[in-house]
C-alpha positions as CSV (number, residue, x, y, z in Angstrom):
1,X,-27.4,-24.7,-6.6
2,X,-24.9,-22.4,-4.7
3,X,-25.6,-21.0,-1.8
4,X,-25.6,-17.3,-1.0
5,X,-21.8,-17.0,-0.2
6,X,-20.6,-18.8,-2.8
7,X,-22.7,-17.2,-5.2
8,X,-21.8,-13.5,-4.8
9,X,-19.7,-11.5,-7.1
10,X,-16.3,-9.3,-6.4
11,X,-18.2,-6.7,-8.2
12,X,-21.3,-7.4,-5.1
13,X,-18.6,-7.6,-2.2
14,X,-17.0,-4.1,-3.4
15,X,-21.2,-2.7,-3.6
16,X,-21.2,-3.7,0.3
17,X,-18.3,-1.9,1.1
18,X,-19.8,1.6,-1.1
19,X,-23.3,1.0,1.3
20,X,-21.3,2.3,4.2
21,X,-21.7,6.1,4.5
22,X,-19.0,8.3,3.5
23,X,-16.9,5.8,1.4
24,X,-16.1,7.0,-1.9
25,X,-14.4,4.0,-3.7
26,X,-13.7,0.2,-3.5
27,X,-11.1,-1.5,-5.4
28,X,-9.2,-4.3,-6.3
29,X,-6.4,-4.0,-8.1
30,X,-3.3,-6.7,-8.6
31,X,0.1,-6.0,-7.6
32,X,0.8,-4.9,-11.0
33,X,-1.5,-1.7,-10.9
34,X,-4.5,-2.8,-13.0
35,X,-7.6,-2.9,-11.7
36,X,-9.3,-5.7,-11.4
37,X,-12.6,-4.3,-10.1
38,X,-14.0,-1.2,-9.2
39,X,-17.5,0.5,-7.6
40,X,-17.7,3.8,-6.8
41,X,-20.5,6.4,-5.9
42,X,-18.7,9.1,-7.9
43,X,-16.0,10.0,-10.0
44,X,-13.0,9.0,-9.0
45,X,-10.3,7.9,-11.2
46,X,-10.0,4.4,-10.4
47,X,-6.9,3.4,-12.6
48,X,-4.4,6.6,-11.1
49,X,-5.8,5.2,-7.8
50,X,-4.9,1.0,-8.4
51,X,-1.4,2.5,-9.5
52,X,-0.6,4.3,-6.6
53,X,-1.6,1.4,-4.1
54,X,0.4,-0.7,-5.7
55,X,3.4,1.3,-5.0
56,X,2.0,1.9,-1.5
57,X,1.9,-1.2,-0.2
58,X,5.1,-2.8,-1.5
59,X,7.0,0.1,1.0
60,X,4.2,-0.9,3.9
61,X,4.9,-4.5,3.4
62,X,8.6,-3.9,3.8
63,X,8.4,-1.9,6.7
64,X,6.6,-4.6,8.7
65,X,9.1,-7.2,7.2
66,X,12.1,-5.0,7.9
67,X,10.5,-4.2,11.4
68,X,10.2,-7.7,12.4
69,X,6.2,-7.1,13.2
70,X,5.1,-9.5,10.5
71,X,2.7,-9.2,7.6
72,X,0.5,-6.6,6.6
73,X,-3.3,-6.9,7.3
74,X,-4.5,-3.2,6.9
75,X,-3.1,-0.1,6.2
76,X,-4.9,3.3,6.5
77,X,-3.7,7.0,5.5
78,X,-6.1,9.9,7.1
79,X,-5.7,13.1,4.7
80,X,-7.4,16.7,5.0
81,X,-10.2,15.4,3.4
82,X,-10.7,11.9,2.8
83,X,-9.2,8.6,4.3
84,X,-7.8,5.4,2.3
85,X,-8.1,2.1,3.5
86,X,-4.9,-0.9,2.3
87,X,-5.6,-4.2,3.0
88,X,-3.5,-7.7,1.4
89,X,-6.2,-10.0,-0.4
90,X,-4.2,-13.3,-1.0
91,X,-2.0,-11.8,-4.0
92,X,-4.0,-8.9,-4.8
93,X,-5.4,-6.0,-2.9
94,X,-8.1,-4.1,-1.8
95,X,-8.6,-0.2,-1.5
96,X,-11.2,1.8,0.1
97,X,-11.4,5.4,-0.3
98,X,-13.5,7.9,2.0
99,X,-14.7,10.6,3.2
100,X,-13.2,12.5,5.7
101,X,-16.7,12.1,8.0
102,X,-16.6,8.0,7.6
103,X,-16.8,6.8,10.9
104,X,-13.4,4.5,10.3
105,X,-14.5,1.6,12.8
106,X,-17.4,0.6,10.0
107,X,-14.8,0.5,7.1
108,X,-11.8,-1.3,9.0
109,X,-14.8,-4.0,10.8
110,X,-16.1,-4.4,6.9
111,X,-12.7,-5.1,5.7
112,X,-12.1,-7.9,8.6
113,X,-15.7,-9.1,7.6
114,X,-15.5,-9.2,4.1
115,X,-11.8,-10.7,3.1
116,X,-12.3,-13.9,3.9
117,X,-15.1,-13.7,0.9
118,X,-13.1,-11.5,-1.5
119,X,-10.2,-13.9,-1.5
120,X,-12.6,-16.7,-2.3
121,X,-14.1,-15.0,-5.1
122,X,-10.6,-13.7,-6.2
């Protein structure tokens, strides 16, 4: 028998990371745009969302290659109303969308916390 670690979904990890107050949406998606798992406390159209970050962090990867400042760990956009959290899982990637009111400490420490896991489930 398994223990707890090993026996925990993606589709658990990603519930963790919708817990935290004022995040909206947790994805993974693979570098080609489709999702390969979502949770989300509302609506929020998941598959325009995978596409976009995607596209997103091929450019951010660049720039830190380019820049000579290595690779990327996280990448985070602050908009009028919301935030969006990038992060590299092994070959795929994670997104976090928020609210505007998310205290952004809680969603960058659960990121560090949980990758470790999500690449071992992924």
């Amino acid at each position: 028998m398994g223990s707890a670690q090993t026996d925990r979904t993606l589709k658990n990890i990603l519930k963790d990371f919708t817990k935290i107050d004022g995040v909206t949406s947790c994805i993974v998606v693979g570098r080609d745009g489709f999702i390969i798992e979502s949770e989300s406390t509302g609506k929020v159209d998941t598959e325009g969302l995978g596409v976009m970050v995607a596209t997103a962090i091929g450019t951010t990867e660049v720039l830190g290659q380019e820049s000579e400042i290595g690779s990327l760990n996280q990448y985070m956009a602050e908009y009028k109303s919301g935030n969006i959290f990038i992060a590299s899982v092994g070959d795929e990637i994670l997104c976090v969308q928020t609210e505007n009111t998310v205290v952004l400490g809680s969603v960058r420490h659960a990121i560090r916390k949980h990758i470790k896991e999500l690449e071992a489930v992924l």
